[in-house]
C-alpha positions in Angstrom: 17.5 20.9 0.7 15.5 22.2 3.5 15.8 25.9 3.5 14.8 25.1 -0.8 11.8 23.2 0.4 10.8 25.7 2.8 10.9 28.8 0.9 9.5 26.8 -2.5 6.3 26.2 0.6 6.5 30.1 1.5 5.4 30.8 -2.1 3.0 29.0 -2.5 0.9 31.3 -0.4 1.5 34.4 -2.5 0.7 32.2 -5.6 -2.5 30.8 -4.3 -3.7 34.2 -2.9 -2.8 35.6 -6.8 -4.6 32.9 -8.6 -8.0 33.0 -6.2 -8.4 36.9 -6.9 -7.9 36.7 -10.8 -10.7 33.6 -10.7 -12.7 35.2 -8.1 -12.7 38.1 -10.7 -12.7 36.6 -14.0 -15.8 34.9 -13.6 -17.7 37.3 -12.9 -16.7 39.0 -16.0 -18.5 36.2 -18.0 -21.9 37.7 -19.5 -24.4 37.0 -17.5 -24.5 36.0 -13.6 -26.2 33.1 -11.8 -29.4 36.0 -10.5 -30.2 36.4 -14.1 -29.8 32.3 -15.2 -32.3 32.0 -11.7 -34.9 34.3 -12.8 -34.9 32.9 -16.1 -34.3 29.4 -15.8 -35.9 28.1 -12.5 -38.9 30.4 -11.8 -38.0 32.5 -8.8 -39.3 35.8 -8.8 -38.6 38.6 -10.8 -36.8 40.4 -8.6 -33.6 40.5 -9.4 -32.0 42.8 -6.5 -33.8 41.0 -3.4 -32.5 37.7 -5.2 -28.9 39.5 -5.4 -29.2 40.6 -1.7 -29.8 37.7 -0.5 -27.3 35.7 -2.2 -24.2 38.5 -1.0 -23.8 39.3 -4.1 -24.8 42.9 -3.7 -21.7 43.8 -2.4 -18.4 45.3 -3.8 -16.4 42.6 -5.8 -13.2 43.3 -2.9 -15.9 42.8 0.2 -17.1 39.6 -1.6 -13.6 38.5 -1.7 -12.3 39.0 1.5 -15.5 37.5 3.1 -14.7 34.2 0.7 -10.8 34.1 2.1 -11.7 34.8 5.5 -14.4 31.5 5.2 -10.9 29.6 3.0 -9.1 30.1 6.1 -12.0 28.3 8.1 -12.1 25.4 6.0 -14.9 26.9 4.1 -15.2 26.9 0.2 -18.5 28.6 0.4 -22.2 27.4 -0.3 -23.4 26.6 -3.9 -25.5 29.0 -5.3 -27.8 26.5 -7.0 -27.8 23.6 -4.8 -27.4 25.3 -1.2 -24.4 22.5 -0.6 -21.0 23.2 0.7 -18.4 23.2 -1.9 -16.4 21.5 0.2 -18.5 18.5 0.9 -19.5 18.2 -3.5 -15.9 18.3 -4.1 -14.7 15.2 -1.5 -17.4 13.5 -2.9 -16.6 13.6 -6.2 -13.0 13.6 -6.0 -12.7 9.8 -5.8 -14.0 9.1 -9.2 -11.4 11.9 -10.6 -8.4 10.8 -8.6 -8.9 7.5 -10.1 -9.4 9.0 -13.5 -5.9 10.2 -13.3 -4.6 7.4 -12.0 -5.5 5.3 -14.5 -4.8 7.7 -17.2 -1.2 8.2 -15.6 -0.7 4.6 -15.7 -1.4 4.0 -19.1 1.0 7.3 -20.0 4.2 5.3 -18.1 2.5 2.1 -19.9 2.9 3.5 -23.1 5.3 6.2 -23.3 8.3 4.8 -21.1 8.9 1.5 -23.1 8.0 2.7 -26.4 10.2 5.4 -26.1 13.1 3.0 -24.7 12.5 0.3 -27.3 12.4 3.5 -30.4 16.1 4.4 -29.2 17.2 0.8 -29.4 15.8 0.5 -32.7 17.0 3.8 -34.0 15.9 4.2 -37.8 14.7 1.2 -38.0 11.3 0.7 -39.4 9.6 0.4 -36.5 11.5 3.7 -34.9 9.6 5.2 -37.8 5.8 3.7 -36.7 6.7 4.4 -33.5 7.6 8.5 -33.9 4.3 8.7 -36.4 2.5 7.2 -33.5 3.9 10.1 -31.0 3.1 12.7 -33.7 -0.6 11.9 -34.3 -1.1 11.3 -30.6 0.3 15.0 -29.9 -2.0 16.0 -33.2 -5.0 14.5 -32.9 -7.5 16.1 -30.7 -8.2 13.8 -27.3 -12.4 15.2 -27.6 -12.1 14.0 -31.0 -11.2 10.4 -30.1 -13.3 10.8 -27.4 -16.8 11.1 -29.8 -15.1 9.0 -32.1 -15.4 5.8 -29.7 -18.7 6.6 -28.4 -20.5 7.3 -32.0 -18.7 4.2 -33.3 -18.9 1.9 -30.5 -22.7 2.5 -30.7 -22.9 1.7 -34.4 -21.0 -0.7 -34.9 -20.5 -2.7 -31.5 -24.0 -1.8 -30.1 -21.8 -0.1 -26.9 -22.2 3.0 -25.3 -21.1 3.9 -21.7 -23.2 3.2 -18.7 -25.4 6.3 -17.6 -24.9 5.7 -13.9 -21.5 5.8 -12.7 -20.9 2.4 -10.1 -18.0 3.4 -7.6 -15.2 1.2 -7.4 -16.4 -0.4 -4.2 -19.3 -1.9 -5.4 -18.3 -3.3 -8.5 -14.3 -3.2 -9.2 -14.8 -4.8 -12.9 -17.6 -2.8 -13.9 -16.3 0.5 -12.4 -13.1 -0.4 -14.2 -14.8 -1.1 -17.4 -16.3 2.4 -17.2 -13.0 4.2 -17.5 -10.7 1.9 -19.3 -12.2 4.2 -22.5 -11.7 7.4 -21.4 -8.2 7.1 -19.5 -6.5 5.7 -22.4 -8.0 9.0 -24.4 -6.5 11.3 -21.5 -2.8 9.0 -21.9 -2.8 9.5 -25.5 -1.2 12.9 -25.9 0.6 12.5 -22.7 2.1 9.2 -23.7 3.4 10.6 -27.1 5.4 13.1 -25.1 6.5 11.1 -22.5 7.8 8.7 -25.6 9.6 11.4 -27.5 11.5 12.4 -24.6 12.3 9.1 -23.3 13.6 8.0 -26.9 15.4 11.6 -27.3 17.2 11.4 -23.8 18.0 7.6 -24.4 20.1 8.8 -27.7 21.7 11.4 -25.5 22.4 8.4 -22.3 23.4 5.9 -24.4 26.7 7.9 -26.0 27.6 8.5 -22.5 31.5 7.6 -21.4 29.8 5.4 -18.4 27.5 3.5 -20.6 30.2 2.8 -22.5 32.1 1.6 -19.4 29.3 -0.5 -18.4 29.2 -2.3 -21.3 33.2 -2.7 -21.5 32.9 -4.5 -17.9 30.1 -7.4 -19.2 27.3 -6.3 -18.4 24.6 -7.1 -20.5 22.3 -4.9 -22.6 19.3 -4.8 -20.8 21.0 -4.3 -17.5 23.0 -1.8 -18.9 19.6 -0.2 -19.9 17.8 -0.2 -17.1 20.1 0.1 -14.6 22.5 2.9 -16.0 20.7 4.4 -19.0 16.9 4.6 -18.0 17.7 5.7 -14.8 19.4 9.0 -16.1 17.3 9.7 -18.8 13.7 9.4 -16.8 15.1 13.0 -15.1 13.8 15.1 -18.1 10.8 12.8 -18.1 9.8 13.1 -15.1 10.1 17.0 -15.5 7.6 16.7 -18.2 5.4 14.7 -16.1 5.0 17.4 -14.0 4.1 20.3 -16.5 2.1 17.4 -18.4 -0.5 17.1 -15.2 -1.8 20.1 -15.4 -2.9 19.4 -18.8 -4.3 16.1 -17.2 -6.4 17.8 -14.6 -7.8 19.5 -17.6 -8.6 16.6 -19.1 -10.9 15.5 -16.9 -13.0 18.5 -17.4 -13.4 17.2 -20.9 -13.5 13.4 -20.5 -16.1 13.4 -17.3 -18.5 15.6 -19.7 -17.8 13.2 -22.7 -18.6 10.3 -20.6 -20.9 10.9 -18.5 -18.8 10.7 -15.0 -20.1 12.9 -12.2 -16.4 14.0 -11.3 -14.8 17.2 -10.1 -14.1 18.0 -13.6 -18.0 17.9 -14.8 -18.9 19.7 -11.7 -16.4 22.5 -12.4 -18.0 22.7 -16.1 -21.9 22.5 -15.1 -20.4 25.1 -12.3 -19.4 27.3 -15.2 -22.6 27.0 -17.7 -24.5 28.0 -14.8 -22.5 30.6 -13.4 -21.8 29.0 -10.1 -19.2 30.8 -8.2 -18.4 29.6 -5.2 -18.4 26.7 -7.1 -15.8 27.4 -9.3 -13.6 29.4 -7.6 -13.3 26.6 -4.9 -12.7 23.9 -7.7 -9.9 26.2 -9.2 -8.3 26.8 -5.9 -8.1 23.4 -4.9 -6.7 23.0 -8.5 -3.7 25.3 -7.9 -3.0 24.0 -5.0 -2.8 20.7 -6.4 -0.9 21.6 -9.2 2.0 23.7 -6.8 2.3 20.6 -4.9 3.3 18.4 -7.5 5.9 20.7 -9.2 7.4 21.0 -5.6 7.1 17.6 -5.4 8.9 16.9 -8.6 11.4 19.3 -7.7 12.6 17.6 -5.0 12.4 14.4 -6.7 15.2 15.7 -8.6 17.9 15.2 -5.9 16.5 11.5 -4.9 17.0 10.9 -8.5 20.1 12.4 -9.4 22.8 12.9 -6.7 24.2 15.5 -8.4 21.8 17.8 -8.1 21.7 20.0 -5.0 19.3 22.4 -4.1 21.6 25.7 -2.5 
């Protein structure tokens, strides 16, 4: 187990290192660059090449990038172009309000998707299997944005609501901050949930016809023990597989919901980074991001063995 944890930590260097070139270079394919938006958006002179000098980005694209990695390796994401703050400092700030984002969003996913799923392979074919898979499908179908606009349009019509401008931290106000994002974690669950439930309900068909279960239930035991004890224990492997592929799609989310909402999180940074062509911005967002998302697929990985003693890692 700990020669696989160590190399799995080994490669994460080489993947970070991959994924912070193709960023650094990708954005600056985008058309247009933060000197042109400056010149024509916030009145600095029209100079374009002095305002290019003086913001490094003058150089070749590989000088560029070696002078960001060499500041990485300092602790050093690099200053924003527009606002003259360290990247670094923006991104603790905001990272609060997006870690709880997730949190809540990741709660309402186990919330939903776990029991559903367990209770749909109990009542197999029954009526309320059925309501239960058409559920999963139109949560996988339906577009979270969509919901999204859907709440805030109607909730202003026809419940006089609409989300609070100014985002209160959790510190001041637990209620109200809680309030807040109730709406859009349970849009981010929604399509995580509906997997989560079709593969609970699909591995609890497989569990279920197992020879121990079987056993189990031939000594006494009762059914819910024998569900939660022998079954659900078993089939949460896969699930907990797809939790892991299913963050990055959460992360994601975030982007989306912050903008829909209103919430001055990483994720609405990274976009208003993008619009206005901030790099440093958002190559520092995106490398936190993979580093983030390497970390939990290792850490998943070796959940594996805690949950399943059968599994070794060689």
């Amino acid at each position: 187990m700990r020669r696989y944890i160590f190399r799995r930590a080994l490669l994460i260097i080489p993947t970070i290192v991959i994924v912070s070139f193709l960023v650094f270079c990708i954005v600056r394919l985008i058309p247009g660059d933060a000197v042109e938006l400056m010149v024509a958006e916030q009145g600095f002179a029209d100079d374009s090449e002095e305002l290019r000098e003086i913001l490094g980005l003058d150089k070749p694209i590989l000088t560029q990038y070696f002078k960001y990695v060499g500041g990485v390796f300092k602790g050093d994401l690099g200053i924003s172009l527009w606002s003259g703050e360290p990247v670094l400092s923006e991104i603790t700030r905001r990272l609060p309000l997006s870690v709880e984002l997730a949190t809540l969003a990741l709660i309402w996913t186990f919330l939903l998707g776990v029991p559903i799923g367990v209770l749909s392979a109990l009542k197999q074919d029954s009526w309320l299997d059925y309501i239960m898979r058409s559920w999963a499908i139109g949560g996988l179908s339906i577009p979270g944005f969509w919901i999204a606009t859907l709440i805030l349009v109607f909730g202003a019509i026809w419940f006089k609501w609409v989300p609070p401008m100014d985002y209160i931290p959790f510190r001041e106000d637990p209620l109200q901050n809680l309030s807040q994002l109730i709406a859009p974690s349970l849009v981010m669950s929604m399509a995580m949930s509906a997997s989560i439930m079709r593969m609970t309900r699909t591995m609890m068909l497989e569990v279920m016809q197992e020879d121990y279960i079987r056993t189990a239930k031939a000594k006494g035991l009762t059914g819910w023990v024998v569900v939660v004890r022998h079954s659900l224990k078993n089939a949460m492997i896969p699930v907990l597989s797809i939790m892991g592929l299913q963050l990055a799609f959460l992360i994601g989310g975030t982007v989306i919901m912050e903008s829909i909402f209103v919430l001055p999180g990483v994720g609405k940074y990274l976009l208003d980074a993008i619009t206005w062509r901030d790099y440093p911005v958002i190559q520092g967002i995106n490398l936190f991001i993979c580093t983030l998302i390497i970390t939990i697929n290792l850490t998943v990985d070796i959940l594996y063995g805690f949950l399943d003693p059968r599994i070794r890692y060689q």
